[in-house]
N, CA and C atoms as an extended XYZ file, in Angstrom:
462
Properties=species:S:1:pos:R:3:atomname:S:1:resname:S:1:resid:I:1 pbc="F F F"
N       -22.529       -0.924      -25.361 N   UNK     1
C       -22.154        0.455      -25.620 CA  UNK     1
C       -21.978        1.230      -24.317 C   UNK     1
N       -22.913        0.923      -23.527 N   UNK     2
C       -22.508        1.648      -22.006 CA  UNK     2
C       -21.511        1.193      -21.426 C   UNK     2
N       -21.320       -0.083      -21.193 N   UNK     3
C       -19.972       -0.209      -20.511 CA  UNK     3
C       -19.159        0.407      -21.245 C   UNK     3
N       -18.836        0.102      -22.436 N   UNK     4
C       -17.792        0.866      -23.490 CA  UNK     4
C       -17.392        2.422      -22.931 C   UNK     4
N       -18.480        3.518      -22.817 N   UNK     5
C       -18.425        4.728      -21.931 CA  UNK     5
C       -17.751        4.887      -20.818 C   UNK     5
N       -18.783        3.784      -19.877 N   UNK     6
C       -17.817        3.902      -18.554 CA  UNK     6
C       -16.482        3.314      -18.443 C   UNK     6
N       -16.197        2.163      -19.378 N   UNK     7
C       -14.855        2.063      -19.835 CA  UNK     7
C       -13.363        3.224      -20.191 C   UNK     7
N       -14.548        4.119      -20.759 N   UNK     8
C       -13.582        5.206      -21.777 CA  UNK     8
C       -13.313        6.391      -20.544 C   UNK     8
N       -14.589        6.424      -20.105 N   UNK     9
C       -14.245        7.666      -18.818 CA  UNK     9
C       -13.600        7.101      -17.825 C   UNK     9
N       -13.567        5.963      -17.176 N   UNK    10
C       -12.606        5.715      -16.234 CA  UNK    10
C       -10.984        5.488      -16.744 C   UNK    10
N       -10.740        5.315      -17.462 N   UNK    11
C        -9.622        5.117      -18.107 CA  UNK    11
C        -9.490        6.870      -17.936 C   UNK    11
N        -9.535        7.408      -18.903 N   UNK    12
C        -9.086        9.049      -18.614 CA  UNK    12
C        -9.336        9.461      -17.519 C   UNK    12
N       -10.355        9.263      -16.765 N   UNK    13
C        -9.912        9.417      -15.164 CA  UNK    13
C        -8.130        8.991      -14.502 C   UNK    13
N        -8.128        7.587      -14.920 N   UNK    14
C        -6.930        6.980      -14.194 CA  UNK    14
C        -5.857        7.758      -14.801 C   UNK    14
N        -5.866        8.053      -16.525 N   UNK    15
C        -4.870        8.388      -16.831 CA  UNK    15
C        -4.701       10.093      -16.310 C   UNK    15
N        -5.808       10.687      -15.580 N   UNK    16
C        -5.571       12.056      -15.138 CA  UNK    16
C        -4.565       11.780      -13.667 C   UNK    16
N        -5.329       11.233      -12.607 N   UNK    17
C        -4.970       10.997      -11.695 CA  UNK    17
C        -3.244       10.235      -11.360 C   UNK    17
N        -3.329        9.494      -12.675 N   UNK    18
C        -1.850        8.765      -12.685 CA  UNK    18
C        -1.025        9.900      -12.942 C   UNK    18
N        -1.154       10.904      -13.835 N   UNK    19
C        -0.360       11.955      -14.627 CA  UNK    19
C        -0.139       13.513      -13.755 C   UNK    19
N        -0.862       13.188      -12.657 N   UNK    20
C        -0.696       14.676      -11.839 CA  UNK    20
C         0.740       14.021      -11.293 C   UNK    20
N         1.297       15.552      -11.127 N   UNK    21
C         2.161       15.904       -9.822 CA  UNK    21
C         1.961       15.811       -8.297 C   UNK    21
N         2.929       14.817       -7.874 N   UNK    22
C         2.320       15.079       -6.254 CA  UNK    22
C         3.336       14.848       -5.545 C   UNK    22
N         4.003       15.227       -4.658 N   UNK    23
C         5.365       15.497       -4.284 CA  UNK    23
C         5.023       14.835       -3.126 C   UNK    23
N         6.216       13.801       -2.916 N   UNK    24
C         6.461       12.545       -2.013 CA  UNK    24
C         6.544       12.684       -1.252 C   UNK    24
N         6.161       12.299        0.466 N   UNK    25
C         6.782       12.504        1.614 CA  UNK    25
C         6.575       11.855        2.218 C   UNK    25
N         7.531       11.806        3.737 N   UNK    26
C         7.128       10.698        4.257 CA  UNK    26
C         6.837       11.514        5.749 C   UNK    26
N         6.356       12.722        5.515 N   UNK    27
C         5.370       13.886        6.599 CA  UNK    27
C         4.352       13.762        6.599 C   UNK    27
N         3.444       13.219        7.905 N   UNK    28
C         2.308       12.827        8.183 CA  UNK    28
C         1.492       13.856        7.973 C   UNK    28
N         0.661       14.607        7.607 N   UNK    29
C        -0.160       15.848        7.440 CA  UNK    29
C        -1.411       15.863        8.042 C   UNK    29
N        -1.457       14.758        9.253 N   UNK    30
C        -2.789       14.501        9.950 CA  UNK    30
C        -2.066       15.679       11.126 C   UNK    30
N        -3.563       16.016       11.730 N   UNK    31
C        -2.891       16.682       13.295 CA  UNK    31
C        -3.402       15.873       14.097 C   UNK    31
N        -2.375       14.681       14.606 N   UNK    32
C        -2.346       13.905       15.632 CA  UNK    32
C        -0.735       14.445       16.789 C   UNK    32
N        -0.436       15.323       16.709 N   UNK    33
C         0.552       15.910       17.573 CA  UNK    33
C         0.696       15.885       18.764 C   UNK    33
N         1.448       15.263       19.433 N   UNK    34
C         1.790       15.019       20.974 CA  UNK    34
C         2.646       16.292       21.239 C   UNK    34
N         3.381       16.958       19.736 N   UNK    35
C         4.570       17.955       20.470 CA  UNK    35
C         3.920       19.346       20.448 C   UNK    35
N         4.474       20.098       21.218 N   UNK    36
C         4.205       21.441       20.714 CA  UNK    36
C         4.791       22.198       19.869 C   UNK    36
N         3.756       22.725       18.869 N   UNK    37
C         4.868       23.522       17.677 CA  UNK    37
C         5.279       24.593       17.695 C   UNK    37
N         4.903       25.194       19.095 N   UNK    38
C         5.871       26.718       19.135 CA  UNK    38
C         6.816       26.653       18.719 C   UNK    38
N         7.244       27.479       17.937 N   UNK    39
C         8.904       26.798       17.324 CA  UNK    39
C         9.396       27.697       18.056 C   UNK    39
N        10.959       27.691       18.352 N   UNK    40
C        11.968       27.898       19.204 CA  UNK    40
C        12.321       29.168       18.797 C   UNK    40
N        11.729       29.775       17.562 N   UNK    41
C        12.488       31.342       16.949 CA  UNK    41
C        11.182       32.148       17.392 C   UNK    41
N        11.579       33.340       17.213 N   UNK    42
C        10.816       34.570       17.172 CA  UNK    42
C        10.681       35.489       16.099 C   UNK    42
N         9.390       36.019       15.735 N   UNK    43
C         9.123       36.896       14.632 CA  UNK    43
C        10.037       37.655       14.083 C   UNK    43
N        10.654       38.526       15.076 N   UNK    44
C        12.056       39.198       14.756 CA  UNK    44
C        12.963       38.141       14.485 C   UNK    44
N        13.322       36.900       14.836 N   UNK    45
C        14.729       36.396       14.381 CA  UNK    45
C        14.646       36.112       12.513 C   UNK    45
N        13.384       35.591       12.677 N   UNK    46
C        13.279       35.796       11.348 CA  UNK    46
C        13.059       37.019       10.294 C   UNK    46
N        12.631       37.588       10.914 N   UNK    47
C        12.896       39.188        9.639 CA  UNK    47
C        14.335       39.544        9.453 C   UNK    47
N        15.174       39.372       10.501 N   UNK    48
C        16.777       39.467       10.584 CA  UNK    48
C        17.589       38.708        9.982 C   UNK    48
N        16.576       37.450       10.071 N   UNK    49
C        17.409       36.208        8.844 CA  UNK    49
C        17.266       36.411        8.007 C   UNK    49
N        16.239       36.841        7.145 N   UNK    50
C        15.413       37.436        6.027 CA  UNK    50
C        16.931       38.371        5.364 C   UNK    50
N        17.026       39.209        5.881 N   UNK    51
C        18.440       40.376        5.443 CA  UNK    51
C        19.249       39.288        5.077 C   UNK    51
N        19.937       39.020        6.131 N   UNK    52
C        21.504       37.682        5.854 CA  UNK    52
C        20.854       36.785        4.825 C   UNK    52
N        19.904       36.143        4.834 N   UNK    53
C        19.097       35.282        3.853 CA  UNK    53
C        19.473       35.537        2.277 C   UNK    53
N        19.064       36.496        2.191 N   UNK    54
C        18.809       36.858        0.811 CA  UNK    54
C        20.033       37.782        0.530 C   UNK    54
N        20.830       38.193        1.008 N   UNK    55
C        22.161       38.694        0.777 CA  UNK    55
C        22.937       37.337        0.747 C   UNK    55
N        22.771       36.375        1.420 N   UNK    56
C        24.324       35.408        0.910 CA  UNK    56
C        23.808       33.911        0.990 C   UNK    56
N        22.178       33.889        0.472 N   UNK    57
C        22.089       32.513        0.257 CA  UNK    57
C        20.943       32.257       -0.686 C   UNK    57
N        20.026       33.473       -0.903 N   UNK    58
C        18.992       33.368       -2.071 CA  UNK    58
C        19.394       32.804       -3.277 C   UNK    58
N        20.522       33.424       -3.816 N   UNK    59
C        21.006       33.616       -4.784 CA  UNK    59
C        21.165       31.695       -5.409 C   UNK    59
N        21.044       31.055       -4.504 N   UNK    60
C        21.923       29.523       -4.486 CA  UNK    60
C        20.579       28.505       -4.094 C   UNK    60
N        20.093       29.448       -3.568 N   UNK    61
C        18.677       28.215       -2.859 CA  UNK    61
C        17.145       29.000       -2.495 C   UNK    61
N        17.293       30.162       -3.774 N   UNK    62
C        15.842       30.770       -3.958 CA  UNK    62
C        15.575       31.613       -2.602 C   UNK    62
N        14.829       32.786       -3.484 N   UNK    63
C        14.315       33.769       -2.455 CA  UNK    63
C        13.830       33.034       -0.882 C   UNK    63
N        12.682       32.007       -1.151 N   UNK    64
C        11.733       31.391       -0.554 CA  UNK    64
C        12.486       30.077       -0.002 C   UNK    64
N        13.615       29.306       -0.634 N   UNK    65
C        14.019       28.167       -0.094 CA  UNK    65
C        13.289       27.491       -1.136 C   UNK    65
N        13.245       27.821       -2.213 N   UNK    66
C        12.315       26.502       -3.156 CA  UNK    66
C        13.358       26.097       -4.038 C   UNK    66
N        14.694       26.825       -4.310 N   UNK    67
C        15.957       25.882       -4.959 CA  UNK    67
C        15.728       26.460       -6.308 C   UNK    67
N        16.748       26.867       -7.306 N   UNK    68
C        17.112       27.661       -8.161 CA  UNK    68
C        17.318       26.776       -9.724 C   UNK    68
N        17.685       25.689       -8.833 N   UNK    69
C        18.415       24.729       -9.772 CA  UNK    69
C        17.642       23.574       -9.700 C   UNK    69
N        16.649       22.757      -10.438 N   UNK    70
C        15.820       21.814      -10.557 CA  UNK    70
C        15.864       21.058      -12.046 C   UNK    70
N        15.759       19.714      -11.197 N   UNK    71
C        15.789       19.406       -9.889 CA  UNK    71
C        17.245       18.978       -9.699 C   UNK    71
N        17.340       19.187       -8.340 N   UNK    72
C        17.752       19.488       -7.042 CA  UNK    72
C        18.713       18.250       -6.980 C   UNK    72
N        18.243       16.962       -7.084 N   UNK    73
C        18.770       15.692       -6.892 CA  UNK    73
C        19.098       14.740       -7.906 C   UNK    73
N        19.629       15.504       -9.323 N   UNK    74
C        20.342       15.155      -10.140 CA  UNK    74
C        21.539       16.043      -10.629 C   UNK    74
N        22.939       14.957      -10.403 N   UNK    75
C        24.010       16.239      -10.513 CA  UNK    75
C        23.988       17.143      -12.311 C   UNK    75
N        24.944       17.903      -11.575 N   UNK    76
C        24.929       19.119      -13.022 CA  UNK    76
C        26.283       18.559      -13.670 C   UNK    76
N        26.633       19.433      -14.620 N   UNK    77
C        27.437       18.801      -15.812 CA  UNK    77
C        29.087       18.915      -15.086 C   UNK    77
N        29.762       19.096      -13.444 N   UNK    78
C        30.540       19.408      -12.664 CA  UNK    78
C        30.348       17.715      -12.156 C   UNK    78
N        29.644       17.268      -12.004 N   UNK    79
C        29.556       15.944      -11.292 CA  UNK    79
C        28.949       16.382       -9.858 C   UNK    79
N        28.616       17.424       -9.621 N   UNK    80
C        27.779       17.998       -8.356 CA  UNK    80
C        26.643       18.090       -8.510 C   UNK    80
N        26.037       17.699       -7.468 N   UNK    81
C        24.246       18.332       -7.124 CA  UNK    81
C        24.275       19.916       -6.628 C   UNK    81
N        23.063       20.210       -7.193 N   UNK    82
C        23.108       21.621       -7.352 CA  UNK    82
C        22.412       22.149       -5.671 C   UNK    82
N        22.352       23.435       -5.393 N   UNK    83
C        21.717       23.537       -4.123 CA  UNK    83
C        20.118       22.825       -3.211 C   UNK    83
N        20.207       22.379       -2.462 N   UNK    84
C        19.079       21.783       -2.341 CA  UNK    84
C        17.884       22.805       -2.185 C   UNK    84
N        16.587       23.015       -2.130 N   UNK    85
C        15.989       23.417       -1.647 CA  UNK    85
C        15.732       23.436       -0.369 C   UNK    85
N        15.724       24.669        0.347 N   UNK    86
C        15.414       24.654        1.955 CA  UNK    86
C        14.261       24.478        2.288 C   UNK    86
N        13.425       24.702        1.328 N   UNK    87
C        11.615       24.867        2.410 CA  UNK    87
C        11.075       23.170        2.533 C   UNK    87
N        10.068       22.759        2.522 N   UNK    88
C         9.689       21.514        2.357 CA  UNK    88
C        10.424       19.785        1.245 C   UNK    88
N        10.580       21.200        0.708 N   UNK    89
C        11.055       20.222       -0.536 CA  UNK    89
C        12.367       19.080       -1.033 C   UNK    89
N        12.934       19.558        0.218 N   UNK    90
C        14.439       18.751        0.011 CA  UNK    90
C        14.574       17.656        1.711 C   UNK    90
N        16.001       17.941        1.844 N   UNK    91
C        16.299       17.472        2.868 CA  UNK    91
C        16.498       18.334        4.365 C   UNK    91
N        16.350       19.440        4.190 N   UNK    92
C        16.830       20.269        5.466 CA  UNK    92
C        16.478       20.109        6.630 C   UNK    92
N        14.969       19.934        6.599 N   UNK    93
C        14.241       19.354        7.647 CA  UNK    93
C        14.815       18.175        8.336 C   UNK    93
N        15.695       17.086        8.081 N   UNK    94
C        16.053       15.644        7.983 CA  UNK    94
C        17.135       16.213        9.224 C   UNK    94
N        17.781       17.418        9.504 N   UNK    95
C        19.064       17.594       10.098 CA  UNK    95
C        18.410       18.322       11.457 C   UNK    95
N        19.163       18.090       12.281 N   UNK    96
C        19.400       18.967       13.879 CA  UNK    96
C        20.125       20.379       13.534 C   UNK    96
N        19.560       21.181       14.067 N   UNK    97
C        20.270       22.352       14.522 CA  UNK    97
C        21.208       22.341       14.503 C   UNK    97
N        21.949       21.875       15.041 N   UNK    98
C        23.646       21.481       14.827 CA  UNK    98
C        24.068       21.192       13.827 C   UNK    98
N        23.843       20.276       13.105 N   UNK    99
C        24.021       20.199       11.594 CA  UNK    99
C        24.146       21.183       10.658 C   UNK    99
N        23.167       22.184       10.730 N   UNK   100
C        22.820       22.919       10.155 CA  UNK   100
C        23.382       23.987       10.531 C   UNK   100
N        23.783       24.321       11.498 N   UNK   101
C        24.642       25.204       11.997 CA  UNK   101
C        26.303       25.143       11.453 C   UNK   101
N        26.457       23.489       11.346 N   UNK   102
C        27.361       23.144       11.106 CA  UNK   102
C        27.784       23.746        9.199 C   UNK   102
N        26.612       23.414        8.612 N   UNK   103
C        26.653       23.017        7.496 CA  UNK   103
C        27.135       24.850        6.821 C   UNK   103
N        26.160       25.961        7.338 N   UNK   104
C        26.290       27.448        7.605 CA  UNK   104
C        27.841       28.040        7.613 C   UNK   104
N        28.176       27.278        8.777 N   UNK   105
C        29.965       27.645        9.341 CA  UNK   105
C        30.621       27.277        8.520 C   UNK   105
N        30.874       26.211        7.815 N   UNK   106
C        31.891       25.068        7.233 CA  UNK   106
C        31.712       24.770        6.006 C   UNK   106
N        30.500       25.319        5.097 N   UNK   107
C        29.950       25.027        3.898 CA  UNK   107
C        29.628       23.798        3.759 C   UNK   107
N        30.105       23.474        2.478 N   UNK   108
C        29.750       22.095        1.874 CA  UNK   108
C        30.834       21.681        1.776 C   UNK   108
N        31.738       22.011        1.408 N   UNK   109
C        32.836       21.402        1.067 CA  UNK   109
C        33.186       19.889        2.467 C   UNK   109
N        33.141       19.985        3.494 N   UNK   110
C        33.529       18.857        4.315 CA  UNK   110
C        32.436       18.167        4.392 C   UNK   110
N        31.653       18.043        3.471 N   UNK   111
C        30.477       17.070        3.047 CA  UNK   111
C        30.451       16.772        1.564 C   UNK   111
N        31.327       17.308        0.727 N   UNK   112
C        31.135       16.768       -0.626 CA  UNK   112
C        30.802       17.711       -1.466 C   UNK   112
N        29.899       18.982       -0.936 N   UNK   113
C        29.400       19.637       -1.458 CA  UNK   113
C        30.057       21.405       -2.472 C   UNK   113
N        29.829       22.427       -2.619 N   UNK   114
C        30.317       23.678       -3.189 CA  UNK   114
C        30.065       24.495       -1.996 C   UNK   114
N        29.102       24.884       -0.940 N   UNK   115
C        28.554       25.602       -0.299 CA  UNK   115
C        30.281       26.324       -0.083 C   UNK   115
N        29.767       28.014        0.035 N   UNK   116
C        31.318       28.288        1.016 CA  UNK   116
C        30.879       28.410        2.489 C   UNK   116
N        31.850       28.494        2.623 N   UNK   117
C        31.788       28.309        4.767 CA  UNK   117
C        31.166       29.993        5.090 C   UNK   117
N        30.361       30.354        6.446 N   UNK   118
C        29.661       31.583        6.226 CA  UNK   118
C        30.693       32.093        7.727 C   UNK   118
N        31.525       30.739        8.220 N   UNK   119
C        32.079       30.567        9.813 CA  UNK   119
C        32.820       32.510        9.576 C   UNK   119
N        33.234       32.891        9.172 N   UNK   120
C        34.192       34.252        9.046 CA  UNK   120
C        33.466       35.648        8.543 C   UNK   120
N        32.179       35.222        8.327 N   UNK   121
C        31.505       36.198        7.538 CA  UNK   121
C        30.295       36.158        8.503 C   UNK   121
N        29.376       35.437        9.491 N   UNK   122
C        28.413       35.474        9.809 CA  UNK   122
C        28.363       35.168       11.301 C   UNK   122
N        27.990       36.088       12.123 N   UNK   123
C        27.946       35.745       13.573 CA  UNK   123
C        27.206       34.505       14.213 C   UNK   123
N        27.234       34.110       15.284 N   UNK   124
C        26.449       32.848       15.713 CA  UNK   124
C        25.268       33.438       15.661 C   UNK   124
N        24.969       34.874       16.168 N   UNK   125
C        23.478       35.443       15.842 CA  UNK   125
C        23.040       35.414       14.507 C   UNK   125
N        23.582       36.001       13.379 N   UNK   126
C        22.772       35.399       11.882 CA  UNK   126
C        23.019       34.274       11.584 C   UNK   126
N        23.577       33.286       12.202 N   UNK   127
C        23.327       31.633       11.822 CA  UNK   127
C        22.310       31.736       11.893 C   UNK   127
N        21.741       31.653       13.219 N   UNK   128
C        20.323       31.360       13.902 CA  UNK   128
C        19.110       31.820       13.787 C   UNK   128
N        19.723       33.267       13.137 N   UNK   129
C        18.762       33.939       12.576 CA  UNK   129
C        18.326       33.522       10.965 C   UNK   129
N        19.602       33.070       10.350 N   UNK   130
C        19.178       32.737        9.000 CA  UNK   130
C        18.245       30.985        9.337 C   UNK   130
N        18.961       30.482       10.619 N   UNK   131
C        17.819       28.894       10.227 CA  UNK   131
C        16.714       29.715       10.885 C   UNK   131
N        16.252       30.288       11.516 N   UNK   132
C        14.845       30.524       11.978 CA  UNK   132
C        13.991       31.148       10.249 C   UNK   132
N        14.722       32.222        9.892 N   UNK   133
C        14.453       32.551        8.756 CA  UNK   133
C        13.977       31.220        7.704 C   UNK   133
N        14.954       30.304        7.577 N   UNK   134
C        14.970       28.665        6.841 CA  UNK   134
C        13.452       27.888        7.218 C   UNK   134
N        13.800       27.830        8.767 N   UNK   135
C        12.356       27.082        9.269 CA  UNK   135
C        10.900       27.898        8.684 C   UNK   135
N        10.811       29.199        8.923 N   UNK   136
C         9.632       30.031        8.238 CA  UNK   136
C         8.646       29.538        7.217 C   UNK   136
N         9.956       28.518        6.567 N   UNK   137
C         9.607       27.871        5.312 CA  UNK   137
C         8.516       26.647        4.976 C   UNK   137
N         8.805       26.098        6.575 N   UNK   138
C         8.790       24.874        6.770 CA  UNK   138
C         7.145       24.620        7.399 C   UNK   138
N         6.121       23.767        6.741 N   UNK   139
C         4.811       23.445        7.140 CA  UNK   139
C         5.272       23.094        8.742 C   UNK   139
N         4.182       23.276        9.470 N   UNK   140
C         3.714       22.732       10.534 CA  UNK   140
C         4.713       21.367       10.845 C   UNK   140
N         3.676       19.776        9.906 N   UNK   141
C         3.934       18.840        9.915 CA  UNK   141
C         5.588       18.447        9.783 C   UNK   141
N         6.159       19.500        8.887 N   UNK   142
C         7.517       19.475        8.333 CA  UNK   142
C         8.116       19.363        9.920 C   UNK   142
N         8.182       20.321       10.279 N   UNK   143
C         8.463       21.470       11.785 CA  UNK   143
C         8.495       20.180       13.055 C   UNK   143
N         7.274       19.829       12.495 N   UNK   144
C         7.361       18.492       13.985 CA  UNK   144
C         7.847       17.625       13.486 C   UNK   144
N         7.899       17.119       12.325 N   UNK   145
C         8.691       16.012       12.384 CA  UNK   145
C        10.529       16.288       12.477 C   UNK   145
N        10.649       17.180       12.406 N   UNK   146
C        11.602       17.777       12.520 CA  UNK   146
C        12.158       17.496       13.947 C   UNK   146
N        11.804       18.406       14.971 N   UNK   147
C        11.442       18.469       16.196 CA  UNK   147
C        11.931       16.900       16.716 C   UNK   147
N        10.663       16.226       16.238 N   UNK   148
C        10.531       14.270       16.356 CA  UNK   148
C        12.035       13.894       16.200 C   UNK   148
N        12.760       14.253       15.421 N   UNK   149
C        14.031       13.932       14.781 CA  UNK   149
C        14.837       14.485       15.753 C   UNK   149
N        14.760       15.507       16.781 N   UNK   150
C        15.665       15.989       17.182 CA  UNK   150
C        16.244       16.899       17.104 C   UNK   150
N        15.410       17.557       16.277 N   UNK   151
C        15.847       19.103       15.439 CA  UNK   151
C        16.951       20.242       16.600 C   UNK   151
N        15.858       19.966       17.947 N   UNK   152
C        16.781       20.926       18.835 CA  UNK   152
C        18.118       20.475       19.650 C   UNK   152
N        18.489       19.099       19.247 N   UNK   153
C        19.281       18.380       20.125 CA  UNK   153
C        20.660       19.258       19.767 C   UNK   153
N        21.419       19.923       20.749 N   UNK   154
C        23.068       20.832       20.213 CA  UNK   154
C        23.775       19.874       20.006 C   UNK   154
């Protein structure tokens, strides 16, 4: 009869632990850091991105960068994937500055995607201001591995 118990409670243990949510990554969350994480923006660039932010990109990829449309990485009834999430949760982190700069100017469209191009509507100053704004988003660990990747390479 006792084993039977500890039978019954470990089982609903496993089946708790199997049944949570826990979002995948492959971001180390130890602080073993060789880099420094000053990040490259300033308090102000981001309150300035914040404005441009949420005037011409909330609307598509959430106040916060947490993505509107979930999930994220199954297309919609267009044969498109819907906006990714910017903060932790997607791919943004995965790209260089440049990329992303790129991606801002030129939309989606010369990647497959809907994004419109921001190149005619947004100065090189609110690019930079909207990714500093983007990064805000982004944990520590996110940030350096980022960095690790090359984040600042032009």
């Amino acid at each position: 009869m006792k084993t039977l118990k500890i039978f019954s409670i470990l089982s609903i243990l496993f089946l708790i632990v199997g049944c949570s949510e826990k979002k995948e990554s492959t971001v180390s969350t130890e602080n073993s850091s060789s880099i420094d994480l000053k990040r490259w923006y300033s308090d102000d660039m981001v309150q300035n991105g914040k404005e441009v932010y949420v005037t011409n990109c909330a609307s598509c990829h959430g106040l916060k960068g947490e993505g509107v449309i979930l999930p994220w990485t199954e297309k919609m009834d267009n044969g498109r994937y819907p906006p990714p999430p910017l903060n932790d949760d997607a791919h943004a982190w995965h790209h260089p500055i440049k990329a992303l700069r790129f991606t801002i100017n030129e939309g989606g469209k010369p990647i497959g995607g809907v994004m419109p191009a921001f190149k005619d509507k947004l100065t090189s100053k609110d690019v930079d201001n909207v990714i500093a704004h983007i990064q805000s988003f982004w944990s520590d660990p996110y940030y350096e591995e980022w960095l690790r990747r090359t984040g600042l390479s032009k």
